[in-house]
mmCIF file of the C-alpha atoms, coordinates in Angstrom:
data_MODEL
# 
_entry.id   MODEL 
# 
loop_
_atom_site.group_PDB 
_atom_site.id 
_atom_site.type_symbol 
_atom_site.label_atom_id 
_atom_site.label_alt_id 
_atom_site.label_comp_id 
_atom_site.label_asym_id 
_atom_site.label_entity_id 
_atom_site.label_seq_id 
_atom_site.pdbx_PDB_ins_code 
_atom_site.Cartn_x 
_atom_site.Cartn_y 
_atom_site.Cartn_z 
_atom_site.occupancy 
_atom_site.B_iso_or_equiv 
_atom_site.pdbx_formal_charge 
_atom_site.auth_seq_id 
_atom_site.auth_comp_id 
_atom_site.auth_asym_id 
_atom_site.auth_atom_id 
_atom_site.pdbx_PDB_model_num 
ATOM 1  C CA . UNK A 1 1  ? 0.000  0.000  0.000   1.00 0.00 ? 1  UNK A CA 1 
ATOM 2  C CA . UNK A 1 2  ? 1.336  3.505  -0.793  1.00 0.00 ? 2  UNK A CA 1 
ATOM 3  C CA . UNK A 1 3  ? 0.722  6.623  1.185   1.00 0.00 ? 3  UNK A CA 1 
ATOM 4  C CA . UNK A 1 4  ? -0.648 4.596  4.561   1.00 0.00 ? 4  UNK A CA 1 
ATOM 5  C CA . UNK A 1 5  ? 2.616  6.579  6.656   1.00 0.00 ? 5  UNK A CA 1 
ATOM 6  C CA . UNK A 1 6  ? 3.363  9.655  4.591   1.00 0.00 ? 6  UNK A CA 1 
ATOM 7  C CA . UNK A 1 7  ? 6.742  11.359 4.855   1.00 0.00 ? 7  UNK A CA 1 
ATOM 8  C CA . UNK A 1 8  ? 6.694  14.994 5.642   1.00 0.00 ? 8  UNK A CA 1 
ATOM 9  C CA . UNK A 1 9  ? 8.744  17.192 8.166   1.00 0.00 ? 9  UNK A CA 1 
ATOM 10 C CA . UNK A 1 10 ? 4.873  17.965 10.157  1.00 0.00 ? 10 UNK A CA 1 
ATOM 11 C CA . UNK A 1 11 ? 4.075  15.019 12.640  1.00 0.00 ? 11 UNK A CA 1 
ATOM 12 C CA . UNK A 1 12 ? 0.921  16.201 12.066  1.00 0.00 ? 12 UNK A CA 1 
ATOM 13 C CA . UNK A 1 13 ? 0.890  16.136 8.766   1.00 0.00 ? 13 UNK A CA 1 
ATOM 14 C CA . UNK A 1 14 ? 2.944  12.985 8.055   1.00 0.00 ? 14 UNK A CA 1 
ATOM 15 C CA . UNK A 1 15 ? 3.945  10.046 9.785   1.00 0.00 ? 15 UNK A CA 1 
ATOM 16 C CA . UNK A 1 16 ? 8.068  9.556  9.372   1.00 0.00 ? 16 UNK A CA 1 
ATOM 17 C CA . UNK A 1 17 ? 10.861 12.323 8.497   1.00 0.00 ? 17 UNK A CA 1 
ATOM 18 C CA . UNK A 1 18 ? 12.894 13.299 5.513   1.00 0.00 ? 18 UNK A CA 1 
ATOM 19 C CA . UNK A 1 19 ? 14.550 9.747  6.595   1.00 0.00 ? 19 UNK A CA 1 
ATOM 20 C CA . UNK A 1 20 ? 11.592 7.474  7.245   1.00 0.00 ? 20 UNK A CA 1 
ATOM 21 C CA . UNK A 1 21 ? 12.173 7.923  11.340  1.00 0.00 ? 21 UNK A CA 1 
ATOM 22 C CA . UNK A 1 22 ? 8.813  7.831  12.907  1.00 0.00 ? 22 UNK A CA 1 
ATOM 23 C CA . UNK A 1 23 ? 7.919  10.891 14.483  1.00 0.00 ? 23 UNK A CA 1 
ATOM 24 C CA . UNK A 1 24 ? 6.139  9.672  17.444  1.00 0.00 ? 24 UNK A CA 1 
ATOM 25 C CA . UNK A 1 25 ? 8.075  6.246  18.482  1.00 0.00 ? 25 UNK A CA 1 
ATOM 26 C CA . UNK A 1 26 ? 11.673 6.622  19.130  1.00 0.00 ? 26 UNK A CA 1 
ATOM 27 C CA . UNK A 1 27 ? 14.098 4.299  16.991  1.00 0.00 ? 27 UNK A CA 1 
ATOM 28 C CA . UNK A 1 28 ? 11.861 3.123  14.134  1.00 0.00 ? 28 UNK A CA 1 
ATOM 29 C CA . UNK A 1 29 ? 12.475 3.639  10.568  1.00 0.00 ? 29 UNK A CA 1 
ATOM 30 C CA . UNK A 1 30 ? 9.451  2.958  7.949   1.00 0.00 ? 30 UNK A CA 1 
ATOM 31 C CA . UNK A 1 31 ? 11.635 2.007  4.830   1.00 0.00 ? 31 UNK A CA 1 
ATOM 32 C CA . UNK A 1 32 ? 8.733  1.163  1.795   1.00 0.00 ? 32 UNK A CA 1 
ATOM 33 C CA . UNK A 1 33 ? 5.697  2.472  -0.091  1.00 0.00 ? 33 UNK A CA 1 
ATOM 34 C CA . UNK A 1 34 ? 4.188  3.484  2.502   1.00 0.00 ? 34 UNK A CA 1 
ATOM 35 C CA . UNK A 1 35 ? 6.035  6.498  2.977   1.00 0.00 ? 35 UNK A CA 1 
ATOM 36 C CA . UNK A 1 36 ? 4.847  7.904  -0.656  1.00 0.00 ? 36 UNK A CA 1 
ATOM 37 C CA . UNK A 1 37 ? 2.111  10.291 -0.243  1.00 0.00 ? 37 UNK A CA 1 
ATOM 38 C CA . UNK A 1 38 ? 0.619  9.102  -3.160  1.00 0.00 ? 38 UNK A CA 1 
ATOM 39 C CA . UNK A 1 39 ? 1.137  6.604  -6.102  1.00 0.00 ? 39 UNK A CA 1 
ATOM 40 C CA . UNK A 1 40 ? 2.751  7.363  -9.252  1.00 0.00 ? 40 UNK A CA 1 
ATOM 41 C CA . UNK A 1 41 ? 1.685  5.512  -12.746 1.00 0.00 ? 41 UNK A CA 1 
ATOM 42 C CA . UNK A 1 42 ? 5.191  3.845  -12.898 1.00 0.00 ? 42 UNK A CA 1 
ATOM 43 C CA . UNK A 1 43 ? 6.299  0.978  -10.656 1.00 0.00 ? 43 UNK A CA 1 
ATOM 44 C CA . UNK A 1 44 ? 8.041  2.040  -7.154  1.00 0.00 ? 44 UNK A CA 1 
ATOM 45 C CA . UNK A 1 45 ? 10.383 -1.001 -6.447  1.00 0.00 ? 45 UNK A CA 1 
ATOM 46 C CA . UNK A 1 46 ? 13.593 1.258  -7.691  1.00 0.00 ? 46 UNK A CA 1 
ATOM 47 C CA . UNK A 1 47 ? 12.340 4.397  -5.995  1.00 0.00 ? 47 UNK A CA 1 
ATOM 48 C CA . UNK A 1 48 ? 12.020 2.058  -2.861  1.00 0.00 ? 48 UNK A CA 1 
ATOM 49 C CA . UNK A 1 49 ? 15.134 0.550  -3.167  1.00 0.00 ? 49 UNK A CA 1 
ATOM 50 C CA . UNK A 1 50 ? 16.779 4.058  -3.389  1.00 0.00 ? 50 UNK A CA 1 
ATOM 51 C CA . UNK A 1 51 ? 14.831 5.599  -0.173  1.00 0.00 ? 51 UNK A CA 1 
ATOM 52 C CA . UNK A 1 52 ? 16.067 2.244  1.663   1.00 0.00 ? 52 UNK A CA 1 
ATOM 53 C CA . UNK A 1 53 ? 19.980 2.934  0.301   1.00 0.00 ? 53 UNK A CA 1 
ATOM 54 C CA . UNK A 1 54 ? 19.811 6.740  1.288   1.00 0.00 ? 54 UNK A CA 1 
ATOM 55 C CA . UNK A 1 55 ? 18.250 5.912  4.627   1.00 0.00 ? 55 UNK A CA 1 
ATOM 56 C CA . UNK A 1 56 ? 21.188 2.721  5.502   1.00 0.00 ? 56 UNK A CA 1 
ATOM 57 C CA . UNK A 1 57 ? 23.322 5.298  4.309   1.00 0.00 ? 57 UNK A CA 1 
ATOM 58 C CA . UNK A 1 58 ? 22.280 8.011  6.857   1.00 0.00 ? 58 UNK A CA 1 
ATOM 59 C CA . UNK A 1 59 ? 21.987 5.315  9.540   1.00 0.00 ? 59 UNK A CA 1 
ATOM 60 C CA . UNK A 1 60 ? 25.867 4.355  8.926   1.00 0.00 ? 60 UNK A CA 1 
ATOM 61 C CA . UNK A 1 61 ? 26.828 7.691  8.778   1.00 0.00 ? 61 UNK A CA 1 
ATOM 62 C CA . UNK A 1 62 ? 24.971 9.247  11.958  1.00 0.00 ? 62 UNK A CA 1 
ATOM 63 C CA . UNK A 1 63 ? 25.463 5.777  14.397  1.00 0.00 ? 63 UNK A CA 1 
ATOM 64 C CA . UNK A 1 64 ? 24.479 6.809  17.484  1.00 0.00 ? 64 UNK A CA 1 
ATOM 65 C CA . UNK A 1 65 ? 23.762 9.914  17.187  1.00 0.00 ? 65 UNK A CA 1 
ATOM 66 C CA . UNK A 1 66 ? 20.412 9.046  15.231  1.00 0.00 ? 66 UNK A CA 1 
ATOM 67 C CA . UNK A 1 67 ? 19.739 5.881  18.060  1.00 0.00 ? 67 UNK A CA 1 
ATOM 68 C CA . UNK A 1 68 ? 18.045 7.019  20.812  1.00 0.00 ? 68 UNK A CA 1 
# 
C-alpha cells in the first residue's frame, strides 16, 4: 500500500521524516511504499530501493547519534 505513513517534516501532517524515522516512536524507521504520499503511474520497487539505500546510508553515517 502507498501513502498509509506519509513522509513529511509535520508530525501532524505525516507520519516519518525526511529519513523514514517515525515521528512519534523513538528508533523506528518505515523504509517502503508506505512512505509515498501518493502513487505514481510507474512501478516504485527502484524508488524504494533508493529511499532504503539513502536511509542505511544516513543510519551508517549518523550511528548513534540518530539511536536514541
Amino acid at each position: 500500500m502507498l501513502g498509509t505513513a506519509r513522509m513529511g517534516e509535520d508530525p501532524t501532517k505525516s507520519v516519518v521524516d525526511r529519513w523514514g524515522r517515525t515521528h512519534d516512536v523513538p528508533n523506528l524507521f518505515i523504509i517502503d511504499g508506505s512512505i509515498f504520499t501518493t502513487s505514481a503511474c510507474v512501478n516504485p520497487t527502484t524508488t524504494i530501493q533508493a529511499l532504503a539505500l539513502r536511509t542505511a546510508d544516513y543510519l551508517k553515517g549518523e550511528g548513534k547519534q540518530v539511536i536514541e
